[in-house]
C-alpha positions in Angstrom: 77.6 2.2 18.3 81.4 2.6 18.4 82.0 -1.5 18.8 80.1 -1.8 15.2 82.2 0.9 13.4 80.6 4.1 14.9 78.6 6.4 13.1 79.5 10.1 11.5 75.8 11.3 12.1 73.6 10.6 15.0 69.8 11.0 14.7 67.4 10.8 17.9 64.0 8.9 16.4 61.2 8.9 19.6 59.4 5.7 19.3 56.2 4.5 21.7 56.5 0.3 22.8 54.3 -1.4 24.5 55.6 -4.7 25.2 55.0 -7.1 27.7 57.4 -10.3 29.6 60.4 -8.4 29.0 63.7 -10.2 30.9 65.5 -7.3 32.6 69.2 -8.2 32.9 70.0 -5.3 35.1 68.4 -7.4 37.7 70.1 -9.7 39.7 66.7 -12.5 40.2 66.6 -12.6 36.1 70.5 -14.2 36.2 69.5 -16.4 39.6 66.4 -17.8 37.7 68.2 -18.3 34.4 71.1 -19.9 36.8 73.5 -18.1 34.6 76.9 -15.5 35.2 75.9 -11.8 34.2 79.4 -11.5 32.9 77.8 -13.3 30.1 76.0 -10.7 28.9 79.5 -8.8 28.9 81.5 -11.0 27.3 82.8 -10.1 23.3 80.7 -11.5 20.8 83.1 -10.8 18.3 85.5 -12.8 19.7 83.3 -15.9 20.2 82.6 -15.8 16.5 86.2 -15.4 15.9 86.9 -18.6 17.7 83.9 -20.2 15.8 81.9 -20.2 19.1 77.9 -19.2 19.7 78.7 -16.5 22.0 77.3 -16.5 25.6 74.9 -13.2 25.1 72.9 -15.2 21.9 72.6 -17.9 24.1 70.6 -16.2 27.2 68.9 -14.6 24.5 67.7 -17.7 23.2 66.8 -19.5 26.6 65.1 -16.4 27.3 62.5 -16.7 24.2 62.2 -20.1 24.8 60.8 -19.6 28.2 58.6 -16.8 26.9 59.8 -13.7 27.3 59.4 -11.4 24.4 62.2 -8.9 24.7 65.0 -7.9 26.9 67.0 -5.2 29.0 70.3 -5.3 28.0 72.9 -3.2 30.2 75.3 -1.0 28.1 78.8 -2.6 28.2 80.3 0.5 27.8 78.4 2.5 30.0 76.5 0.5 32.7 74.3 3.4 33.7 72.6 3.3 30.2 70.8 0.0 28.2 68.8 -1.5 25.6 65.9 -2.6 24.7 65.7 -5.4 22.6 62.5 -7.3 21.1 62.3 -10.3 19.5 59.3 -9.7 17.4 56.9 -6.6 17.2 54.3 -5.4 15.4 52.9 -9.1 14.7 49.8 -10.2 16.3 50.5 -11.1 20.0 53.4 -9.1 20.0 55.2 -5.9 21.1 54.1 -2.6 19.1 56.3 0.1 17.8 55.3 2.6 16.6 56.7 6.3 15.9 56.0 8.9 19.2 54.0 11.7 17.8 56.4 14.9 18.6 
């Protein structure tokens, strides 16, 4: 979280998903398929913004929902050995579910 102004506490919250058509952009057939650079997922959204641009990232995103994926893997910028999972929607009907893990 340090490239959105870091955080003085950190809390580990265990969550179950169950999702379904998720794009994995650790994987080099996703960006073949999308016929698109990886470095876009990479490249500073701040600074598109800044030049009043739609940065590259929101724009896979958005390709990929339009062709019906639900969610993506998104590799950490920072470290590329970690990522996230991001969903569009959830716990709508037809959707992904999240819910709290029981611990």
């Amino acid at each position: 979280m340090a490239a959105h102004g870091g955080m003085s506490r950190k809390i580990v919250v265990p969550f179950v998903v169950t999702a379904d058509q998720i794009a994995d952009l650790r994987d080099s057939d996703v960006w073949a398929a999308l016929r698109a650079d990886p470095r876009c997922a990479s490249a500073s959204w701040r600074d598109a913004l800044d030049n009043g641009d739609t940065p590259p990232s929101w724009e896979i995103r958005d390709r990929l929902e339009a062709s019906g994926a639900r969610g993506l893997i998104d590799p950490s910028r920072t470290q590329p050995s970690l990522w996230h999972l991001v969903l569009f929607r959830w716990n709508e009907p037809g959707e992904a579910t999240v819910s709290y893990a029981n611990t």
